[in-house]
FIZADREN-918630 format. One record per atom (N, C-alpha, C): residue in three letters; y, z, x. Coordinates in steps of 0.02 Angstrom, whole numbers, plus 50000, padded with zeros to 5 digits. Atoms other than C-alpha are relative to their C-alpha. Layout:
<site><rest>ala</rest><north>Y</north><up>Z</up><east>X</east></site>
...
This chain:
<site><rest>unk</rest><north>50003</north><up>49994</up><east>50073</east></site>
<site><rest>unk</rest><north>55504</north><up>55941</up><east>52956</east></site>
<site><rest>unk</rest><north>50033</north><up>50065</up><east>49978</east></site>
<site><rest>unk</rest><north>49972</north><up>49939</up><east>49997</east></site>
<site><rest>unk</rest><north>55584</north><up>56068</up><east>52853</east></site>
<site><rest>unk</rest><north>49949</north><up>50056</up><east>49996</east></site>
<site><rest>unk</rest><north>50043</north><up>49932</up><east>49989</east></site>
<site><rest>unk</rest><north>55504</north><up>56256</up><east>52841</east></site>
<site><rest>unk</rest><north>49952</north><up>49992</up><east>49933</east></site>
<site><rest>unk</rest><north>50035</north><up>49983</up><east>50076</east></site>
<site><rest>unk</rest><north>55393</north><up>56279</up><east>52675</east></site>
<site><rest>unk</rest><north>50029</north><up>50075</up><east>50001</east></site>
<site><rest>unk</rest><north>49954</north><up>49944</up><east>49999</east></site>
<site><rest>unk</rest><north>55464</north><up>56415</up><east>52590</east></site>
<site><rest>unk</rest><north>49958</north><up>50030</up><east>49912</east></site>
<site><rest>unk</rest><north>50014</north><up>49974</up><east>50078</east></site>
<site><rest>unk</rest><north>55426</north><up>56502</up><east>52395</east></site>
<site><rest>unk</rest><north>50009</north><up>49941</up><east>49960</east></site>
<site><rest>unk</rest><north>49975</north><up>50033</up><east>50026</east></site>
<site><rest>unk</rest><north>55539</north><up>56372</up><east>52338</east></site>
<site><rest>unk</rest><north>49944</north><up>49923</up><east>49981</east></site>
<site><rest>unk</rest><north>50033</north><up>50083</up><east>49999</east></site>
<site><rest>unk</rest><north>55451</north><up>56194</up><east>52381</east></site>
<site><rest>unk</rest><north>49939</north><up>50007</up><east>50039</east></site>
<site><rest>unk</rest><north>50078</north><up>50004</up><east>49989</east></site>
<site><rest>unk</rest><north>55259</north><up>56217</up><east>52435</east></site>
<site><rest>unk</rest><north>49958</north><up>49978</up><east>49961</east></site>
<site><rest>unk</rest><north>50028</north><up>50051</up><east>50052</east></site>
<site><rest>unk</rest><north>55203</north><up>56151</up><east>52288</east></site>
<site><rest>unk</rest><north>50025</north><up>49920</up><east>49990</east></site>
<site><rest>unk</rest><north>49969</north><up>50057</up><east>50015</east></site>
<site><rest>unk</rest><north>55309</north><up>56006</up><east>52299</east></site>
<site><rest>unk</rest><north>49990</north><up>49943</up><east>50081</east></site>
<site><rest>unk</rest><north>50013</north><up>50002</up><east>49913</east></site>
<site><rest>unk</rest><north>55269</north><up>55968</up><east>52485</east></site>
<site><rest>unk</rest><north>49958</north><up>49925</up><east>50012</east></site>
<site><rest>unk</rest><north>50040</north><up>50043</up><east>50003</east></site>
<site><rest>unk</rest><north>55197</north><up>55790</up><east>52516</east></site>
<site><rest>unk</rest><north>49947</north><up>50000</up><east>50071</east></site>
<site><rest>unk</rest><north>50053</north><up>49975</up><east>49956</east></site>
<site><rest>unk</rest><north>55111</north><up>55868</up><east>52668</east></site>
<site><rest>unk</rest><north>49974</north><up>50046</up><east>50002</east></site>
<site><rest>unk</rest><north>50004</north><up>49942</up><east>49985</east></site>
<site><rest>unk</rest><north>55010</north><up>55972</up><east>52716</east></site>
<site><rest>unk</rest><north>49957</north><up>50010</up><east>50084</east></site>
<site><rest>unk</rest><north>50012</north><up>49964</up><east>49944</east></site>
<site><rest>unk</rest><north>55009</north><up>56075</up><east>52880</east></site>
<site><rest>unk</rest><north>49924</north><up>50000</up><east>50021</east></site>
<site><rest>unk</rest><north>50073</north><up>49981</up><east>49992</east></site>
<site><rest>unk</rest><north>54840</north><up>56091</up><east>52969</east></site>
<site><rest>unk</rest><north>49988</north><up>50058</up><east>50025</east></site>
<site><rest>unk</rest><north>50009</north><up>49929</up><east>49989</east></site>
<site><rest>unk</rest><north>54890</north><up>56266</up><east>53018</east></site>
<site><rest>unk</rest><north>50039</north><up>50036</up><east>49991</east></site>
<site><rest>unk</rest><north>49946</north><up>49947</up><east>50046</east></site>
<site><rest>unk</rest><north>55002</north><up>56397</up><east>52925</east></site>
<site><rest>unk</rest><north>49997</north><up>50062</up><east>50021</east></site>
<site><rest>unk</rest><north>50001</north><up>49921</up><east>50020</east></site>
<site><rest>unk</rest><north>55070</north><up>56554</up><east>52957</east></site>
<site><rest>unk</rest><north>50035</north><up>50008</up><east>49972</east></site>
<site><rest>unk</rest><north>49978</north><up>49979</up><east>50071</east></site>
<site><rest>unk</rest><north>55130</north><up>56655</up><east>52804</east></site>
<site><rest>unk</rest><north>50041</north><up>50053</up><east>50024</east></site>
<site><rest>unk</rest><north>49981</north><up>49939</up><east>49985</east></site>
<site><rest>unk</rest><north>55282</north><up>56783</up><east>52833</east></site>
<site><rest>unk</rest><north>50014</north><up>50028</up><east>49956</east></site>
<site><rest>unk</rest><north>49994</north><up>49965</up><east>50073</east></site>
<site><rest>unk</rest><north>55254</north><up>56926</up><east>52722</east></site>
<site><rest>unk</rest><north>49914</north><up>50017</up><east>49955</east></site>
<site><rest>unk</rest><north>50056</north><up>50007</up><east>50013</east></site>
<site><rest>unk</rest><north>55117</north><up>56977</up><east>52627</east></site>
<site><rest>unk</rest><north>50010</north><up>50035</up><east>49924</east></site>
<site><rest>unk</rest><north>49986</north><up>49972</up><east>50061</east></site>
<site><rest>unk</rest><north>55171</north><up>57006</up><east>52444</east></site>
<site><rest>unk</rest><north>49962</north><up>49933</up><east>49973</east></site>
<site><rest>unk</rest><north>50050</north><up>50040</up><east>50047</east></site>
<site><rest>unk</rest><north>55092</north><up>56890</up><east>52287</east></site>
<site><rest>unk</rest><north>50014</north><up>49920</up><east>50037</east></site>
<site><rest>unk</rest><north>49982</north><up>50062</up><east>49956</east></site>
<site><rest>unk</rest><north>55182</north><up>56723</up><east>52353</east></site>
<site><rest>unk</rest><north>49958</north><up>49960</up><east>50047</east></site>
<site><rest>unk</rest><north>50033</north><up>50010</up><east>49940</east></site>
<site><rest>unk</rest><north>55116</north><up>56751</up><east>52516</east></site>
<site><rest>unk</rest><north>49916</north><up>49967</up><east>49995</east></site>
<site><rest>unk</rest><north>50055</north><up>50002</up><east>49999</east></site>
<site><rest>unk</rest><north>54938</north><up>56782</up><east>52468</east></site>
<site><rest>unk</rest><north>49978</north><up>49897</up><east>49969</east></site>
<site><rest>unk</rest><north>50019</north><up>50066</up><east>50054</east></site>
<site><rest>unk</rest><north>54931</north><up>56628</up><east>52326</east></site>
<site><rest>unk</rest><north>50013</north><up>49940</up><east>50058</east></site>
<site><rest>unk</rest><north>49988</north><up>50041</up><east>49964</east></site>
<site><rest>unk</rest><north>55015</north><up>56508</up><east>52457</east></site>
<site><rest>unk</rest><north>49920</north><up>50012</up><east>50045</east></site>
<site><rest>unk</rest><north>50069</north><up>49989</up><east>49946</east></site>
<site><rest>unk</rest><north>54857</north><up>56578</up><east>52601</east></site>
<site><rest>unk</rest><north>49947</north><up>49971</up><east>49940</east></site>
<site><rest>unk</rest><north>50079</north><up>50030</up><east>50002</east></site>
<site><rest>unk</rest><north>54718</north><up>56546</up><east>52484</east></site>
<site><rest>unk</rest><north>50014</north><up>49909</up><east>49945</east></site>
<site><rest>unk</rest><north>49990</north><up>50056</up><east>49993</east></site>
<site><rest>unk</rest><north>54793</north><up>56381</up><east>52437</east></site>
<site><rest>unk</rest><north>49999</north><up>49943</up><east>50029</east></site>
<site><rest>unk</rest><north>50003</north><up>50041</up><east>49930</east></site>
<site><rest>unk</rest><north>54817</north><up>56297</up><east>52585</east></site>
<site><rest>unk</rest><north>49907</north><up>50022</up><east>50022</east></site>
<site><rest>unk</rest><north>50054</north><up>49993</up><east>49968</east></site>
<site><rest>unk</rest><north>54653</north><up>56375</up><east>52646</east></site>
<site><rest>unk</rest><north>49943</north><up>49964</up><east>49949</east></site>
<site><rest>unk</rest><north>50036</north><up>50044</up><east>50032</east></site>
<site><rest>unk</rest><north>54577</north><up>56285</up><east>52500</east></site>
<site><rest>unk</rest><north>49984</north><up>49935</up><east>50018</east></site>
<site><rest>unk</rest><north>49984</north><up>50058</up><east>49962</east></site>
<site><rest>unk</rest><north>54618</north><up>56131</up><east>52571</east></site>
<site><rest>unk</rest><north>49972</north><up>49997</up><east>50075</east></site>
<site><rest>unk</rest><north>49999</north><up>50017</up><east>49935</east></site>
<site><rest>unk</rest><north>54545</north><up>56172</up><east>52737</east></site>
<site><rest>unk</rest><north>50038</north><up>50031</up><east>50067</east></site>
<site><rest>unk</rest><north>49941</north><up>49986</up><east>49956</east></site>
<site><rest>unk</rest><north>54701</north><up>56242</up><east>52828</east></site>
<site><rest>unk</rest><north>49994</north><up>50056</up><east>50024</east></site>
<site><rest>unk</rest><north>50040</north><up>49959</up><east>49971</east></site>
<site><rest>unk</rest><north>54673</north><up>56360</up><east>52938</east></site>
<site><rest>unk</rest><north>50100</north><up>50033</up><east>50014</east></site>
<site><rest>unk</rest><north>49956</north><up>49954</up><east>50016</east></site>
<site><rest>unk</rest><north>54788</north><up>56514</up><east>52891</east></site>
<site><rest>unk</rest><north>50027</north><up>50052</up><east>50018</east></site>
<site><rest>unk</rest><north>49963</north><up>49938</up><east>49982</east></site>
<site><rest>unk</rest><north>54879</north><up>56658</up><east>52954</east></site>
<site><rest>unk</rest><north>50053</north><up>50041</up><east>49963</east></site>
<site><rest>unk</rest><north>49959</north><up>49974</up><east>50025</east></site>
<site><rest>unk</rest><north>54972</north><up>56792</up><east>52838</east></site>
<site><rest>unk</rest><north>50032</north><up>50056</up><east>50076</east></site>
<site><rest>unk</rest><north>49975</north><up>49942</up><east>49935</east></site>
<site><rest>unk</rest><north>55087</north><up>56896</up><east>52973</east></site>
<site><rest>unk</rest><north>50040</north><up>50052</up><east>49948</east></site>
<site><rest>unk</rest><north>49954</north><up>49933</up><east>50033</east></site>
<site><rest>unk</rest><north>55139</north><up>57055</up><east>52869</east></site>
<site><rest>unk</rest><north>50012</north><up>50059</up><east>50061</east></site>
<site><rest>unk</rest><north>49990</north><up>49919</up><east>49955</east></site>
<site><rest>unk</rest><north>55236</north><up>57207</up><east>52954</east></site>
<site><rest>unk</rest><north>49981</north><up>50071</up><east>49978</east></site>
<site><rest>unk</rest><north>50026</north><up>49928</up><east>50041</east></site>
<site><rest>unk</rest><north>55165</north><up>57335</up><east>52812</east></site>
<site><rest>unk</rest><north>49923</north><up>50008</up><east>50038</east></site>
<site><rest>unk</rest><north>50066</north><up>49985</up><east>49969</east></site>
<site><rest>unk</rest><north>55007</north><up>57407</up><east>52877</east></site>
<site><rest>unk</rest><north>49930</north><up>49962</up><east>49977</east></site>
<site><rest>unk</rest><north>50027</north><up>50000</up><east>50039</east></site>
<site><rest>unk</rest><north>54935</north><up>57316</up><east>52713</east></site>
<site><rest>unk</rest><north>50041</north><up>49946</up><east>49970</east></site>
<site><rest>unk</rest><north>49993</north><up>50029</up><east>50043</east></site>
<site><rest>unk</rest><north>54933</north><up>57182</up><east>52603</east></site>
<site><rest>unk</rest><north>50015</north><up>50026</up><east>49926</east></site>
<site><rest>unk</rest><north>49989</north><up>49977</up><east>50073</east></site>
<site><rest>unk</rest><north>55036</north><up>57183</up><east>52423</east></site>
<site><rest>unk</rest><north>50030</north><up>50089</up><east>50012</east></site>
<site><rest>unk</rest><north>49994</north><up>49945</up><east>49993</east></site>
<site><rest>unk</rest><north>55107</north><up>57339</up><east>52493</east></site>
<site><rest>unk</rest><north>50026</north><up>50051</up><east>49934</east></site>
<site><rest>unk</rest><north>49959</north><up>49958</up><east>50062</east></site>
<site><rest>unk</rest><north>55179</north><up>57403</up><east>52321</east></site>
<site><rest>unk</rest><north>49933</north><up>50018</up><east>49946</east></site>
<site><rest>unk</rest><north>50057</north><up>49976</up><east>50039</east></site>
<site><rest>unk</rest><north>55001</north><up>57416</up><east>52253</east></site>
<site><rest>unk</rest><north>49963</north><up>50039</up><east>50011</east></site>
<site><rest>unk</rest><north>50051</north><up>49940</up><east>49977</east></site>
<site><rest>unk</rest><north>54871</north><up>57538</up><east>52234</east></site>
<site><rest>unk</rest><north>49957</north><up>49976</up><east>50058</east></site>
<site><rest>unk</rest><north>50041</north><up>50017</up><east>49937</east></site>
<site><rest>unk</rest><north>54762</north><up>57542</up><east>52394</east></site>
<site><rest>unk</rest><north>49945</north><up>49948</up><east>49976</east></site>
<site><rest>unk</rest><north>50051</north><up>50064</up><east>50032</east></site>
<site><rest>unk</rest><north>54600</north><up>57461</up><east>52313</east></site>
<site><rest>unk</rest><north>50021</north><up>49945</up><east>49988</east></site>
<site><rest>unk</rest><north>49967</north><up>50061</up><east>50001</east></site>
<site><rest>unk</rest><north>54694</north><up>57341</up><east>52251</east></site>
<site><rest>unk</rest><north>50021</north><up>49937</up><east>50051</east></site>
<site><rest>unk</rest><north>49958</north><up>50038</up><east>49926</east></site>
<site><rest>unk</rest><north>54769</north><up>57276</up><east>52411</east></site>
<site><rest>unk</rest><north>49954</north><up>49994</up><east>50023</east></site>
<site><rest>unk</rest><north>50068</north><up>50032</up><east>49958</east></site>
<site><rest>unk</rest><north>54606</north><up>57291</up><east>52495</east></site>
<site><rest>unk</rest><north>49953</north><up>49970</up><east>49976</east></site>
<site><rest>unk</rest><north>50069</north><up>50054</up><east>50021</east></site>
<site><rest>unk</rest><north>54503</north><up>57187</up><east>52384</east></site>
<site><rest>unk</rest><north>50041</north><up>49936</up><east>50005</east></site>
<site><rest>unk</rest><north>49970</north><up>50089</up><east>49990</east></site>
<site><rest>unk</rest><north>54637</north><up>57044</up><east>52400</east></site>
<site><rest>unk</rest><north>50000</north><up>49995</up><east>50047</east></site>
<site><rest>unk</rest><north>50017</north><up>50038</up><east>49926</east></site>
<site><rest>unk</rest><north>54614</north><up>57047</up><east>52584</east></site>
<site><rest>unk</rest><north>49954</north><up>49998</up><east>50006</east></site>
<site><rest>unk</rest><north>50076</north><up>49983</up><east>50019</east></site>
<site><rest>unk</rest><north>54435</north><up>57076</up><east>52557</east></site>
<site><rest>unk</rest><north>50004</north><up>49918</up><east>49987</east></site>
<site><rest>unk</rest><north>50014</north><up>50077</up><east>50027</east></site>
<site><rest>unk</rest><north>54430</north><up>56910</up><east>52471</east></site>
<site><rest>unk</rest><north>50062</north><up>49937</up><east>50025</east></site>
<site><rest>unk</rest><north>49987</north><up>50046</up><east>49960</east></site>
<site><rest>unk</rest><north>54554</north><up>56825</up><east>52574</east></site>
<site><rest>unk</rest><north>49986</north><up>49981</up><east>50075</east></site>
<site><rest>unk</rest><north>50020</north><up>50008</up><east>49931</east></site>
<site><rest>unk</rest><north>54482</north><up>56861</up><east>52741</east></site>
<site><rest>unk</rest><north>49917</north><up>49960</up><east>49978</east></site>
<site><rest>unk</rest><north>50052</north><up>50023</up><east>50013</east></site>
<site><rest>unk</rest><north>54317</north><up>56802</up><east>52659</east></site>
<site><rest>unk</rest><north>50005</north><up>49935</up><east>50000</east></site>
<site><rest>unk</rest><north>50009</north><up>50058</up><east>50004</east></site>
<site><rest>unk</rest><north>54378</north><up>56643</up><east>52617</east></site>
<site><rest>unk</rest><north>50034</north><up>49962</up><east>50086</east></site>
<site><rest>unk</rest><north>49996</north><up>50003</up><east>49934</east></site>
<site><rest>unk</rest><north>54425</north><up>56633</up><east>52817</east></site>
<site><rest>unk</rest><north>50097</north><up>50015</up><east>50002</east></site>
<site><rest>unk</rest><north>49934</north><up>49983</up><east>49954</east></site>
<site><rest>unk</rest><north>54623</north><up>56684</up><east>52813</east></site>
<site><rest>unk</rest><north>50008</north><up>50048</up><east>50040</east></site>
<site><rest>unk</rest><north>49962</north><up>49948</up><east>49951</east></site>
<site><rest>unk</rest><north>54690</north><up>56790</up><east>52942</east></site>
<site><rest>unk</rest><north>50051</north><up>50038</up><east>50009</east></site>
């Protein structure tokens, strides 16, 4: 199948039963707790030390805060 990408994930007539996400900017996150809505058992792989890296620290750590809660990785 092809890749999921920014472009067509919303348009997708499947879905994966296990995702990893490259990157970890807004995209990234919204796609992870999407799919993980559904069940899908998720993986964001960022190379920044940190999620949303262009934001204030708090910031970034309450959206992984609340996406590791809802079980992504």
């Amino acid at each position: 199948t092809d890749p999921i990408t920014a472009e067509n994930w919303l348009d997708r007539p499947d879905v994966p039963a296990r995702l990893a996400i490259l990157g970890g900017g807004y995209i990234a996150c919204e796609m992870a707790r999407f799919y993980r809505a559904f069940g899908r058992e998720v993986t964001i792989v960022e190379k920044s030390d940190r999620l949303l890296a262009h934001e204030i620290d708090p910031v970034s750590a309450s959206i992984r805060a609340c996406l590791e809660a809802d079980g992504v990785r």
